[in-house]
C-alpha positions as CSV (number, residue, x, y, z in Angstrom):
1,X,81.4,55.4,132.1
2,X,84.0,57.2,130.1
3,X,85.7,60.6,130.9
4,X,87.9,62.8,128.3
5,X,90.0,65.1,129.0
6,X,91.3,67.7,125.9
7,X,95.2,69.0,126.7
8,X,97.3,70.7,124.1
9,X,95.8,73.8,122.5
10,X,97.8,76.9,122.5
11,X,98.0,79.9,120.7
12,X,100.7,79.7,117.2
13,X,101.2,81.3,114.6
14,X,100.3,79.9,111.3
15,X,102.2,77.1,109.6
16,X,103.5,75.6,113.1
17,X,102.2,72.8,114.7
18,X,100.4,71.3,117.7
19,X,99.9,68.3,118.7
20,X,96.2,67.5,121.4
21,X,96.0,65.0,123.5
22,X,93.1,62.9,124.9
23,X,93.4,61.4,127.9
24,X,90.6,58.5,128.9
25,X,89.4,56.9,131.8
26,X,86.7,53.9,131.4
27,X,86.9,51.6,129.1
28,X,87.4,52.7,125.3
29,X,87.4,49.4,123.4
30,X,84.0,49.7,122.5
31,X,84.0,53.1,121.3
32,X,85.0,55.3,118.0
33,X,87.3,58.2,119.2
34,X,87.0,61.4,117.5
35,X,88.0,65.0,117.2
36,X,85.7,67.8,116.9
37,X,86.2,71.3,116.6
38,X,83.8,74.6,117.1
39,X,84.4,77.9,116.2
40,X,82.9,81.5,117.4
41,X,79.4,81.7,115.7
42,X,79.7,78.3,114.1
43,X,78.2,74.5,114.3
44,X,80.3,71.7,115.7
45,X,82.2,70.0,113.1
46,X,84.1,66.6,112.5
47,X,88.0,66.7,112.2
48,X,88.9,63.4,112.5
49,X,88.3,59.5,113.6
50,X,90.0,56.3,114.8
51,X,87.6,53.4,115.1
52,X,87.7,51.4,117.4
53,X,89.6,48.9,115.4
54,X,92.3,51.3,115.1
55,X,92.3,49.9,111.6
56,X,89.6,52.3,110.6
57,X,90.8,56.5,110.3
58,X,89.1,59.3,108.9
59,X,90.0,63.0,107.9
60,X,87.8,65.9,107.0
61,X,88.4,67.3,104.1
62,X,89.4,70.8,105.4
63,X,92.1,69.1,107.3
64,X,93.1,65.7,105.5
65,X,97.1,65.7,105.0
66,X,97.4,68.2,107.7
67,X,96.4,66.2,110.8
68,X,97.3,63.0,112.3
69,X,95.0,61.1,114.5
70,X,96.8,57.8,116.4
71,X,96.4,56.5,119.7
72,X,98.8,54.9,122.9
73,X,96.6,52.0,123.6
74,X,98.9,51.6,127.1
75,X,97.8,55.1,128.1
76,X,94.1,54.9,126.7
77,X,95.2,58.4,125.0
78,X,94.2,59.6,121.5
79,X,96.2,62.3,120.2
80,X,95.7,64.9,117.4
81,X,98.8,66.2,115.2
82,X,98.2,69.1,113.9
83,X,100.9,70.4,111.1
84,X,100.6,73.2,109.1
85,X,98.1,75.4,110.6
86,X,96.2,77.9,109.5
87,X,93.6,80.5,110.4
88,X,90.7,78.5,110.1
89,X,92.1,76.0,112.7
90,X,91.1,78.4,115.3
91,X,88.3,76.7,117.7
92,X,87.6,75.0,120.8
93,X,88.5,71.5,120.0
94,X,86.9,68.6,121.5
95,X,87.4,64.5,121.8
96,X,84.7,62.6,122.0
97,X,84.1,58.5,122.1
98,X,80.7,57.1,120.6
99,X,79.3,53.9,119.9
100,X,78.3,54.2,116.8
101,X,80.8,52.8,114.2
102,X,82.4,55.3,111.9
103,X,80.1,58.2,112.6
104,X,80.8,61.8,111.8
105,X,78.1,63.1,113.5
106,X,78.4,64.6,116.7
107,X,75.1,63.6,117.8
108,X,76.1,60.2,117.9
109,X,78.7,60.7,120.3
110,X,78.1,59.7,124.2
111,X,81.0,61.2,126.0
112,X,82.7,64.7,125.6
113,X,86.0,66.2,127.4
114,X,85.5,70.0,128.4
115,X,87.3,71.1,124.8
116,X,90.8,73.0,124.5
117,X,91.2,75.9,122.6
118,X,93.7,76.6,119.5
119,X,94.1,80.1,118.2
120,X,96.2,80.5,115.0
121,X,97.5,84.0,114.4
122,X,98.3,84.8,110.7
């Protein structure tokens, strides 16, 4: 069993930065973190991942050489650094750990924290 919990969000105004943190509890070696975000009216979508390897790290497009996905192994915390913000940041963002490798699908994600949310004002 494996439970996430989102801290971080805040409200800031575009161009500045955040930076989300993921704290687990459970065991993690076996799973693919990610970052998912969710918007008023819109579907869940993929931000970013960090296999389980560490080795493997992916971006979407929307937010590649913006964000920064890394993890503290001795805390079992993933964090998200998010530079440059913009207006289209603005959701509830979520991490998730799945088993499947590599996934961008939220479907194929098992565990969910409760989500933070991240306004940015223009």
């Amino acid at each position: 069993q494996v439970q996430l919990v989102e801290s971080g969000g805040g409200l800031v105004q575009a161009g500045g930065s955040l930076r989300l943190s993921c704290a687990a509890s459970g065991r993690t070696i076996n799973y693919d973190m990610g970052w998912f975000r969710q918007a008023p009216g819109k579907e869940r979508e993929f931000v970013a991942l960090m296999g389980r390897n560490v080795l493997s790290i992916y971006y979407a497009d929307s937010v590649k050489g913006r964000f920064t996905i890394s993890k503290d192994n001795a805390k079992n915390t993933v964090f998200l650094q998010m530079n440059s913000l913009k207006p289209d940041d603005t959701a509830i963002y979520y991490c998730a750990a799945g088993r499947q490798y590599g996934s961008r699908r939220p479907e194929d994600y098992e565990y969910w924290g409760q989500g933070t949310q991240v306004t940015v004002s223009s």
